[in-house]
N, C-alpha and C positions, 0 to 999 in steps of 0.2 A: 315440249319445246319443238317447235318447228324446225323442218331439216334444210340446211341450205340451199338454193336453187342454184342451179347451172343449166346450162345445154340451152334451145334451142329457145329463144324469146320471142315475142311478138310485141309490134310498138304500138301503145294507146296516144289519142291525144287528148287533152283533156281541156276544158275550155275554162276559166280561173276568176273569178271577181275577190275583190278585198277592199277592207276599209284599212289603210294602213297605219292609221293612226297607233296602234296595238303594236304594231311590230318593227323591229331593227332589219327592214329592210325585203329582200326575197329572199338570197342569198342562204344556205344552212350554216351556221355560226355558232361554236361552245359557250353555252351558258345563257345563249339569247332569243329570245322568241322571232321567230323569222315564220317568213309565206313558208317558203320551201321546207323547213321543219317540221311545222306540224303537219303538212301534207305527206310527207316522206312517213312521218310517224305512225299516221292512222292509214295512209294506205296501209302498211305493213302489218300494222293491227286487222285492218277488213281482211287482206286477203293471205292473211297466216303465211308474212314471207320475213325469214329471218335470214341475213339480216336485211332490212327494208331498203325499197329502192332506191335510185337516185333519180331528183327529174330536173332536166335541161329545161329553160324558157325561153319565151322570145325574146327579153328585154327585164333584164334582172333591176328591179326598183329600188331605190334605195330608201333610207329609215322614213316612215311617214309618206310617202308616196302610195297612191292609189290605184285601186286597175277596174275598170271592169270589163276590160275586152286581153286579159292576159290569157296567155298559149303557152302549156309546157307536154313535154312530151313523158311518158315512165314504160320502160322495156319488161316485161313481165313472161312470167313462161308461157309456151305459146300453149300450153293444157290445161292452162289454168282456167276453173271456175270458180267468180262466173263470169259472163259477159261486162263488156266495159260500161254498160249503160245500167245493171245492177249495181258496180261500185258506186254510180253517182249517187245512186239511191240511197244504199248503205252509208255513204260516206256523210251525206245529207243531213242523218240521224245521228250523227259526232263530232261534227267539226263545230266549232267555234260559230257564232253569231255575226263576226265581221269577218269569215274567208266560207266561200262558198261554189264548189265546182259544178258549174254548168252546164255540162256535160261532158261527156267520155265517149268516146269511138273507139276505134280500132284506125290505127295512122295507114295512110297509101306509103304506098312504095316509097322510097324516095323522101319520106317526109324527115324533113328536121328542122325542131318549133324555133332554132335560134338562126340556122344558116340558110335553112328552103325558105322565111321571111323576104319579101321584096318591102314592105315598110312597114313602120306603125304608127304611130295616131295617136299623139298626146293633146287634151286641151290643159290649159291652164287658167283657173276663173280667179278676176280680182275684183274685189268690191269698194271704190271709194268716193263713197258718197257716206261720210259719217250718221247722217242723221235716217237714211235710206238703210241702211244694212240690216238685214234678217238674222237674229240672232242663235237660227236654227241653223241657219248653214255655213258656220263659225266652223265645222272640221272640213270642209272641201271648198274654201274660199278663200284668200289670203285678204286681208284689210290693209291698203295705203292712205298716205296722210294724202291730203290734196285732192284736186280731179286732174285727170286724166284728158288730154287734147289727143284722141286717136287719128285729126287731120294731120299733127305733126310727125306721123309715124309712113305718111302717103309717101314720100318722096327715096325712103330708104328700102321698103321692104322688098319691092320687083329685085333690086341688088342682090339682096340675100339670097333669092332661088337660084337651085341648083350645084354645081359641084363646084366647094371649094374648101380649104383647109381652116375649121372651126377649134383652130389653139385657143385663142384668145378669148374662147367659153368654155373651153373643157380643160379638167382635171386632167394633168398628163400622168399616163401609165406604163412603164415600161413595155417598152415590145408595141405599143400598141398606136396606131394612126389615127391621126385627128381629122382625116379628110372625108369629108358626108356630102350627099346630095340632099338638100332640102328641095322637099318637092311642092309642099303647100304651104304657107303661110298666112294667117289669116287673124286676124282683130276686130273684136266688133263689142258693139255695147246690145247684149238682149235684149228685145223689146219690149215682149209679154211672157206671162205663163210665171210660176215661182222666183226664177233668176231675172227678173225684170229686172234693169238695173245694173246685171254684175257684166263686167269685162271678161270678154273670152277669147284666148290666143289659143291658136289653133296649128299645132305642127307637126309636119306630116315629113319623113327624111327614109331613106334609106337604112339608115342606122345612127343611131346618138351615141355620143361615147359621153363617158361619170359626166355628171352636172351641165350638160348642154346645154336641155331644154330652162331649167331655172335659171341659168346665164344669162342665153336670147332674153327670155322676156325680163330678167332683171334689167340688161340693158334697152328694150322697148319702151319700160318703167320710166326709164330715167329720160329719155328722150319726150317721151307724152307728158312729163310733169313738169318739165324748160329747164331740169338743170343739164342736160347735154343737148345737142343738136343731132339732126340729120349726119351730115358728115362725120362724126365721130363714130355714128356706129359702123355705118359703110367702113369708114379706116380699120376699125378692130379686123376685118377680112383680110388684111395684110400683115397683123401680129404674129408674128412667127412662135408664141409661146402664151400660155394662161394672163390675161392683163387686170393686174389688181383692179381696176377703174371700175368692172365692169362687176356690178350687185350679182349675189346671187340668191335669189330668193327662196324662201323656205319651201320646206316637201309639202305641206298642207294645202297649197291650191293646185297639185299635178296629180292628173290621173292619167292613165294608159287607158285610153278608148280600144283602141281595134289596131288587130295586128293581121296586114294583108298577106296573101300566098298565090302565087301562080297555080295554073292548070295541074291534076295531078300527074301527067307525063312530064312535065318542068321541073318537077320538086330537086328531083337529084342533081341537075344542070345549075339550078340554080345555088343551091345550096356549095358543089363545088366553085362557082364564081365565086362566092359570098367568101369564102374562106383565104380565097387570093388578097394579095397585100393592095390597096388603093393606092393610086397616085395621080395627081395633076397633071394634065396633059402640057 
């Protein structure tokens, strides 16, 4: 049995894709298969550390959510071999078929994969067009009844960008603030290649707090298919609290594209701002 580690650590980052279909989420949880589980596990197992690490991410996914640009960081002893670019390799050879690390480094200064974050990058693909639908990409595509008017989504979206308090799509959490900058916002129907056909929303924030992103585009949904208007979603920007009205759509069409990071002299700065409380000017 291996002997406990202590003293002096060094931090790896490690780069993360998943099919989340498989798992209750990222988060480690008793009794559940989770990202961050069995990655904690088989680290532990590769690199004979008892008891096995802990790893921090940029943006913790919940059940059925997808990634293929997720970021987590794991502190390891700093004598340890072997190099972080042999775990990837090692790890390669055990993990599971739908979670797969893409690489490994050795973290900069200053790094931390959840607070040194300035955004991330979710798309969300809907497909509805019944008799058009590919029956292969039935696990990262959500199917709606109807079509879809993406012109009627033109007059609300500019509103959405930038800093303001996203209650009225998100899950309230003790302790925790519903104020975000959305920085991109983007809808469009593919044109060619495989996803020809499918609806892609496209959103890019500072930070999302529980069920954000499946909110937005539940309410986008409902707006492009004429049961609510323009002005309705714009108003939800003033609900002071989560508004039943507003869909929230399932984890199967969200994945976690890319999660952005300042200059390696920024990481620490930034990370310290990130962790201050947000408020509306």
């Amino acid at each position: 049995m291996p002997e406990p580690y202590d003293g002096a650590t060094q931090r790896w980052r490690l780069d993360v894709a998943y099919d989340g279909a498989g798992f209750a989420g990222w988060a480690t949880q008793p009794g559940l298969r989770t990202v961050a589980g069995e990655l904690e596990r088989w680290i532990g197992t590769v690199l004979r550390l008892d008891p096995p690490p802990s790893l921090v991410c940029a943006g913790r996914t919940d059940a059925g959510v997808h990634a293929r640009g997720q970021v987590a960081q794991v502190d390891v002893p700093a004598d340890l071999a072997p190099a972080p670019e042999e775990l990837a390799r090692r790890l390669a050879r055990v993990l599971p078929p739908d979670l797969v690390v893409r690489s490994a480094r050795v973290a900069p200064v200053g790094f931390d994969a959840r607070f040194a974050a300035v955004w991330r990058r979710y798309v969300y693909r809907l497909a509805d067009d019944a008799t058009g639908r590919d029956p292969l990409l039935r696990g990262f595509v959500q199917d709606v009844p109807g079509t879809l008017d993406l012109d009627r989504l033109s007059p609300a979206l500019p509103a959405l960008l930038g800093l303001h308090d996203f209650a009225a799509f998100c899950k309230r959490r003790e302790g925790a603030t519903t104020i975000r900058t959305l920085l991109d916002l983007d809808v469009r129907r593919v044109a060619e290649g495989p996803l020809a056909g499918v609806v892609e929303v496209t959103v890019r924030a500072d930070a999302f707090c529980h069920s954000m992103v499946r909110s937005l585009v539940g309410a986008l949904v409902a707006v492009a298919d004429s049961r609510r208007d323009a002005d309705w979603l714009t108003a939800l920007l003033d609900a002071p609290a989560r508004d039943s009205s507003v869909p929230v759509l399932p984890a199967r069409g969200l994945t976690l594209e890319e999660v952005g990071y300042p200059a390696d002299d920024a990481l620490a700065a930034r990370a310290a701002e990130a962790r201050s409380v947000r408020v509306l000017a």
